[in-house]
N, C-alpha and C positions, 0 to 999 in steps of 0.2 A: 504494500500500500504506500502512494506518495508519502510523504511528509512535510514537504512544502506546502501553506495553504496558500490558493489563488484568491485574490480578491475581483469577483465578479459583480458587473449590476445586470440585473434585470433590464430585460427590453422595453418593459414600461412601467411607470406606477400607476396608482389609484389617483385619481386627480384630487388635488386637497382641496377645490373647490365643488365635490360633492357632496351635497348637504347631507346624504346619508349614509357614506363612508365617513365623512369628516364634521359631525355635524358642530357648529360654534355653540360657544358659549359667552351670554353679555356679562358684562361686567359684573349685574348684579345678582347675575349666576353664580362667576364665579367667588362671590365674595360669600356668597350664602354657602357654597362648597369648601369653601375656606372656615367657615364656622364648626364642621364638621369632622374636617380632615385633618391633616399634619402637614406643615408645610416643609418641601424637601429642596438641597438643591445638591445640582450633580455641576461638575467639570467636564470640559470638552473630553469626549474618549471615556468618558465614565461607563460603566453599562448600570442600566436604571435596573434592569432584572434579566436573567439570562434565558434561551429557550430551554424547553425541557422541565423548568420550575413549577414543582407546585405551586397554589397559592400566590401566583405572583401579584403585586397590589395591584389595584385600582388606579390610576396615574390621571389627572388632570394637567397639563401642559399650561404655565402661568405666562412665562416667558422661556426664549429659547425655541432650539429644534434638533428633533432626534433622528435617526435613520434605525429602520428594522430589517433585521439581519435574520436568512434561513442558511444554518450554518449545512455540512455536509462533508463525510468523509472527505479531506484535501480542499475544500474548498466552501467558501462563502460566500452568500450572492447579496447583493443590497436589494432587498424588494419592494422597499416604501418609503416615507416620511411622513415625518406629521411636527406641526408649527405649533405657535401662541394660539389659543381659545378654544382645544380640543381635547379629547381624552384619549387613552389608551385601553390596545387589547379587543378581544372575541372574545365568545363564551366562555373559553379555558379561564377567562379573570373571574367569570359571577359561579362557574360551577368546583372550582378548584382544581382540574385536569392541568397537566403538564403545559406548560407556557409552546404556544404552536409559533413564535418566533421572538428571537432574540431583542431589546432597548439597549441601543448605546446613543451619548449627546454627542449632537456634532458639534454643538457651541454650548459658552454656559446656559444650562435651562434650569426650570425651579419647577415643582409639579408641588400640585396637593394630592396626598396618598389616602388611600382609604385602603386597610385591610378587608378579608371576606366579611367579616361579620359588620363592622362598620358601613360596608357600603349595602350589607344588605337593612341596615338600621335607616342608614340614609333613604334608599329608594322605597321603602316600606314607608313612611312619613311625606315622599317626593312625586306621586304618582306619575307628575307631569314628564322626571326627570325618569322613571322608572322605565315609562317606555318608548321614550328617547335612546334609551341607553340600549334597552336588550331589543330592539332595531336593529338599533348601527351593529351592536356584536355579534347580530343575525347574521348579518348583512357581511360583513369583514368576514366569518367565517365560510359562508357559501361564495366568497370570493378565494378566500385561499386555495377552495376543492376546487375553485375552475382552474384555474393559476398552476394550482400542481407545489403550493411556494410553502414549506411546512408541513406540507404532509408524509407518512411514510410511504414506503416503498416495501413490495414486498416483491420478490422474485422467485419463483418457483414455474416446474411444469406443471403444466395443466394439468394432473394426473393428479398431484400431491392430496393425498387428505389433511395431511397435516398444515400444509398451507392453505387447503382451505377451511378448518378450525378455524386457525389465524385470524385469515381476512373476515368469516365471519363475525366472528369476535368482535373486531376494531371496527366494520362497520353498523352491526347491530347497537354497539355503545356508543357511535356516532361520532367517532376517531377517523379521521380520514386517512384515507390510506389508495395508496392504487396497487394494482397488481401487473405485471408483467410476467408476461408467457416466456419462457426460454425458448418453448418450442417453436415461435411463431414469430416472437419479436425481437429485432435485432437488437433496436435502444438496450435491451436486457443482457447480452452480449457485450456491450461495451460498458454497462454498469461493472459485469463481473468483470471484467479486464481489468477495469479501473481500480476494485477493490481487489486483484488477484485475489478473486476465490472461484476456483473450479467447479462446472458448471454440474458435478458428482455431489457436493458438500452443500446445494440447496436445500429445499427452500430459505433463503436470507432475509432477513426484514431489518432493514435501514431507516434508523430512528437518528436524526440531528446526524451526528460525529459518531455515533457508535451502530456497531453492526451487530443482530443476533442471528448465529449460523442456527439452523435447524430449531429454531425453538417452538415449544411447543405453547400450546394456549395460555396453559398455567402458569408458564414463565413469562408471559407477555401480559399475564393479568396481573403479575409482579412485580416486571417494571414501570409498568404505568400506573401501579397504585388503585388499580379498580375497585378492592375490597375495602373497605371501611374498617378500620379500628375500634371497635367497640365493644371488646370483651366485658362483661361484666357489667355495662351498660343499664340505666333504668330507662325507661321510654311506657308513655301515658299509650301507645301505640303500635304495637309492631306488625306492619304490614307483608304476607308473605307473597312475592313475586309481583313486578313490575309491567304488568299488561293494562292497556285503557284503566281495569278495575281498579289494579294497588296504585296507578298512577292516577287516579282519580281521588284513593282515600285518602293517596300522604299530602295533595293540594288541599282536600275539605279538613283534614287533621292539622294538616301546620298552620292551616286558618283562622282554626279554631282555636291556636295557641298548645296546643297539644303535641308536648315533643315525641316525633313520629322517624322512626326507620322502617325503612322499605329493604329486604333482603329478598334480591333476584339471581337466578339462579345461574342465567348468562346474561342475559342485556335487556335492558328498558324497552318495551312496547310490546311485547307477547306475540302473536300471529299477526292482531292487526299491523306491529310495527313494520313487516317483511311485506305489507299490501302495497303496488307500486299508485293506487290509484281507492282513495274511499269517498263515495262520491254520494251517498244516502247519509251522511252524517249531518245534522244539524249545524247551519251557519257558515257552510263553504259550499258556496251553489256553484263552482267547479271543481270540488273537490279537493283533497288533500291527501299526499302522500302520507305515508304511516310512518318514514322516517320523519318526515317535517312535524305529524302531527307528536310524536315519539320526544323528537326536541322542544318542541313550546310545551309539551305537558313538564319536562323534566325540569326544564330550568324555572316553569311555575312551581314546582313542587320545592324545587332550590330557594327559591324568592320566599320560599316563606321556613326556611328552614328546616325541610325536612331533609333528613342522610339517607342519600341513597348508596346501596353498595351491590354491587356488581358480581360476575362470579362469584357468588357467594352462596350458596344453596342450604336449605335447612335439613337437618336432618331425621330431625326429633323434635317434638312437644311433650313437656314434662312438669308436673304440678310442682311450682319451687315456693320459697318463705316468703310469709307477709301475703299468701293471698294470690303471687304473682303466678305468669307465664313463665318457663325457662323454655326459651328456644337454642337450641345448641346447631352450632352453623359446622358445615365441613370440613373446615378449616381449623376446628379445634376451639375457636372462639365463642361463646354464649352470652344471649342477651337477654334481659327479666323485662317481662311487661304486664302492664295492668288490663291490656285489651289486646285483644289479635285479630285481623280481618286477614285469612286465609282466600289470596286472589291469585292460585297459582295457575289457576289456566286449562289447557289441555291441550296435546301434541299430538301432530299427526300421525297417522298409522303410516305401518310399515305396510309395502308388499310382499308378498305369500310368492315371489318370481324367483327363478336360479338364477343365483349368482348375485342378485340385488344386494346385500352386504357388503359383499368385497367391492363393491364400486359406489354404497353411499360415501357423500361427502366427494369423492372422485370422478362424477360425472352425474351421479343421481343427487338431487338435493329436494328439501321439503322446505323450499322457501325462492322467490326469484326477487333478488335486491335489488336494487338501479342501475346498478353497474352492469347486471348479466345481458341484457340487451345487447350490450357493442362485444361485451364477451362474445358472445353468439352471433355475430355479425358473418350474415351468410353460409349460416350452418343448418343444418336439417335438428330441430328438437320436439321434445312429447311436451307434453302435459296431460298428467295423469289426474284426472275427478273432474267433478261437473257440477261445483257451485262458485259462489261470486269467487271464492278467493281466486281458484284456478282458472276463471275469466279474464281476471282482472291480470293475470301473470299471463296469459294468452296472448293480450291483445298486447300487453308491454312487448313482451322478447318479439312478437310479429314486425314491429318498424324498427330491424334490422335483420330479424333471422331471417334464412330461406324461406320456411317452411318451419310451421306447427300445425302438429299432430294434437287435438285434444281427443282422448281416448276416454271410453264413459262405458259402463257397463251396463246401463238403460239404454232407452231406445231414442232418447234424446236430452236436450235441456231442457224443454220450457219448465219441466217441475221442480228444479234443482237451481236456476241460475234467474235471476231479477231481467227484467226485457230489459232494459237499456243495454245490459252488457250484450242477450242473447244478438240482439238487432247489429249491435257494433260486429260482434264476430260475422255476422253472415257476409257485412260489408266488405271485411278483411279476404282480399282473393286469396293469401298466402295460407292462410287457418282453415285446417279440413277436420269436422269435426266427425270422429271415429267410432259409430257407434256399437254399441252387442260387443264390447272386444275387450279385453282383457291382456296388458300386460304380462308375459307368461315367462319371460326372460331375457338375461342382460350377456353382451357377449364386449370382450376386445383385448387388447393386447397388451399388458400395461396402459390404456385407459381407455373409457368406455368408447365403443364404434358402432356397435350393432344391437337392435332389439329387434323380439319376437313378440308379436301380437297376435292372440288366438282370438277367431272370431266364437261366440258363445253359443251360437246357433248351429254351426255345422263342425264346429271343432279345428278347422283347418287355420295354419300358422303360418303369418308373412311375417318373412326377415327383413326390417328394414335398417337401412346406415342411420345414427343417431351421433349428435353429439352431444347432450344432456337432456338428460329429462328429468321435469322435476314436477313432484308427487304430492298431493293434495286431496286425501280420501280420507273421510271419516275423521274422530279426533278420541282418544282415549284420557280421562281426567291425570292432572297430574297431583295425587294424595298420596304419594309414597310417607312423605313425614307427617301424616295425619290420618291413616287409617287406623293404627292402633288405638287412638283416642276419642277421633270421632265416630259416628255413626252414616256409615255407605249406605244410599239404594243398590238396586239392583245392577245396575249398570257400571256403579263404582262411584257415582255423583256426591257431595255431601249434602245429607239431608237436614234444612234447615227449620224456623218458622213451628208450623202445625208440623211439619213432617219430623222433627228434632221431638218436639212434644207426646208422637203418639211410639217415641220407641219404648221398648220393654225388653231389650237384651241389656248385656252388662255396662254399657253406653246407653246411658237416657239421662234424660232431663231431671235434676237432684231439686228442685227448688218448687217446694209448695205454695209457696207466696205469689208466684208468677208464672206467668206461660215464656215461654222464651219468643222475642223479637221476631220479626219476620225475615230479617236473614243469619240469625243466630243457632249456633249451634246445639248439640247436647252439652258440651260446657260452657256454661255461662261468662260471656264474656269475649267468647272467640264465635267470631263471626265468616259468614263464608259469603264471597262477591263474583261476580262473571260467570266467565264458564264453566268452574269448579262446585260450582252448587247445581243442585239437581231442580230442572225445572227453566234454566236461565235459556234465555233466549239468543243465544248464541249471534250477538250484534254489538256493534262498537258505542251505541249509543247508549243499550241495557248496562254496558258492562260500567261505563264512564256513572251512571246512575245506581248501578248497587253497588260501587265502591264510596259515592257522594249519602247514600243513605246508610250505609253501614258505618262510616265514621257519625251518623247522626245518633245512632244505637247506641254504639260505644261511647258517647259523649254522654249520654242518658244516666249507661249502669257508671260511669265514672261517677257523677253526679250523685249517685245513689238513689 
């Protein structure tokens, strides 16, 4: 690897006269922000906060002017500025994520600092200034991902499962990241040249100035601090998994001033967060993506103090002292709570096809994210089920793939998928929708190339070339750390409300004084939201609603 670093600049910046990259501040802004903050000053060449930083502060710019730096194995690129009567930073400043580019002054500058909790004190009291602020750090961040300027890099063959863990990781937690093909793409070739690592010791993921060869999820969820600290912890709150639901109760919970942790088991927004397009939700009459809608719920739930923590999965529920919940997380750490809303979700089924295992994650996936569209750019792919979600992943990867195959085991859509979607697919010439036929197996050579589709009617099986297919059938509850304690229907749902009320096995409802809540469990107190309770109506808008009504429950029995 070089060791010389180059000093590069970027081919353009962000113009400082965009009010909403840059937006001013008047005088008696910033005097009122000065009431609040610290007032700081740095020397030419100083760096205000490095990239890569947790926590880095809040920066208001008094006088002076700084340049922002995306540093890089051997080299550094200058990719912005910013003057007198502006602030600093993307979301990485309001959510605590690793600082996505480096602050150094070009001349003396002076800033007023607000730490996390201060500027969440400030913007809580500021409305005006609140969403002014998580605008622009909207805005600066979905400009970095076009830019390419701070984000990782990850390089692997198309093949890797382990690279794609990775990637889904970093963009499910809304880390940007891009991915290059070794097999396909040159630029990826001359990364590794650059960092002499042989194109055998992939998948690499290039983070700032450091490189991690091979690593796997768990190690990526390490360096980046994803899991929350909070062994031992009390919380008025503890919400289990991070879907529309628990991202619905940690906003009504930290609203309500009730210190609330959210423990997700991989990343924020559940199924609906992997939907490229949710267009039936209230108050987005062209809809919203699920990563978009995935970030305004988190950094709402942020704004008001809730801790969210990341790969972090529960494992157990267990009666602990004072009364409390002990939820004990995978990672060896445990946390007591007075109330639990159990919004863990539910995951797609597998297929029952040969060979489907060895090529999940490798060419088969049960999600299609934004990015897989130019992935698949002029590639022949499936989609396997026939409701909205795998509509909605249809029509995306279609305005670039070759061809989609949607494969349905009925005789059609109309009873499975909403008409707007159905109508869109018919328009699509590229989308051939595959009916009576069943997936029956996955073939290829080091990674996937071929599938078989048996039609259900006469049994007979076409070999067709594929290059990902990705699977959307059915959903199985996820209650592995709450079936010992709670009470299952049939299906495996948790039964709450009357249905918590009328059990009579070893799990039932202890308390004569009262009937339990209507999304409350057999233990009082622990509440179940979305799609994990039996009965829910399997919609982004029910789910956003029994996570905002279950924190009203939980605020009730707190109350006593």
């Amino acid at each position: 690897m070089a060791t010389t670093v180059q000093q590069l600049r970027a081919e353009s910046f962000p113009d400082l006269a965009d009010e909403l990259m840059f937006p001013r501040m008047s005088a008696a802004k910033l005097e009122r922000l000065a009431e609040h903050g610290t007032r700081r000053s740095f020397a030419a060449g100083e760096t205000l906060y490095e990239q890569g930083r947790r926590d880095a502060p809040f920066l208001v710019i008094e006088r002076g002017r700084v340049r922002l730096l995306d540093r890089k194995p051997g080299k550094d690129i200058w990719i912005a500025v910013a003057d007198a009567g502006t602030f600093l930073g993307d979301i990485a400043t309001f959510t605590g994520e690793p600082a996505i580019a480096e602050c150094v002054a070009e001349e003396p500058t002076d800033v007023i600092a607000f730490d996390r909790p201060k500027l969440r004190r400030m913007l809580a009291a500021w409305p005006e200034m609140a969403e002014s602020v998580l605008r622009t750090m909207m805005a600066r961040r979905e400009w970095h991902e076009r830019s390419g300027h701070g984000v990782m890099r990850l390089i692997a063959p198309r093949g890797s499962r382990r690279a794609f863990d990775v990637r889904d990781l970093l963009e499910r937690n809304l880390i940007p990241v891009r991915w290059y093909d070794v097999d396909a793409d040159q630029e990826s070739a001359a990364m590794l040249e650059w960092l002499s690592i042989p194109r055998e010791e992939t998948p690499v993921l290039v983070r700032n100035t450091s490189v991690l060869r091979n690593p796997s999820a768990a190690q990526v969820a390490r360096e980046l601090g994803l899991r929350a600290e909070i062994d031992g912890e009390r919380f008025d709150v503890v919400v289990l998994g991070g879907g529309p639901a628990g991202l619905a109760a940690a906003v009504h919970g930290g609203a309500e001033g009730l210190r609330t942790l959210v423990a997700e088991a991989w990343a924020p927004g559940g199924q609906a967060g992997t939907s490229t397009r949710i267009e039936n939700y209230i108050g987005f009459p062209t809809g919203i993506s699920g990563t978009e809608l995935t970030r305004k719920a988190t950094l709402q739930a942020r704004r008001f103090d809730a801790v969210l923590s990341s790969f972090h999965r529960a494992v157990e529920l267990a009666r602990g002292t004072e009364g409390l919940v002990r939820i004990d997380l995978d990672d060896g750490q445990h946390a007591l709570a007075r109330t639990v809303v159990v919004a863990t979700g539910a995951r797609w089924r597998t297929l029952d096809a040969d060979n489907i295992e060895r090529f999940t994650g490798a060419g088969v996936y049960h999600a299609a994210m934004p990015t897989d569209a130019e992935r698949c750019r002029g590639q022949d792919v499936i989609v396997v089920g026939g409701g909205n979600s795998a509509g909605q992943a249809a029509l995306h990867l279609s305005r670039a793939a070759r061809s989609v195959r949607v494969v349905i085991r009925g005789a059609g859509l109309a009873a499975t998928m909403s008409r707007y979607l159905l109508e869109r697919i018919k328009a699509r010439p590229n989308i051939e929708v595959v009916a009576r036929t069943e997936l029956s197996a996955v073939h290829g050579n080091g990674r996937l190339e071929q599938a078989d589709l048996r039609n259900r009617d006469d049994g007979s099986v076409e070999r067709v070339p594929v290059f990902a297919i990705f699977v959307m059938v059915g959903a199985d509850p996820c209650t592995e750390a709450v079936r010992l304690m709670l009470e299952l229907d049939e299906a495996g749902y948790i039964r709450c409300g009357d249905g918590a009320a009328d059990c009579t096995g070893p799990n039932r409802w202890p308390e004569a004084d009262r009937r339990p809540h209507l999304l409350e469990t057999v233990w009082p107190g622990v509440f179940a939201a979305g799609d994990v309770r039996a009965g829910a109506s399997k919609r982004v808008a029910s789910a956003v609603g029994d996570g905002a009504l279950a924190v009203r429950f939980a605020h009730e029995v707190l109350q006593g």
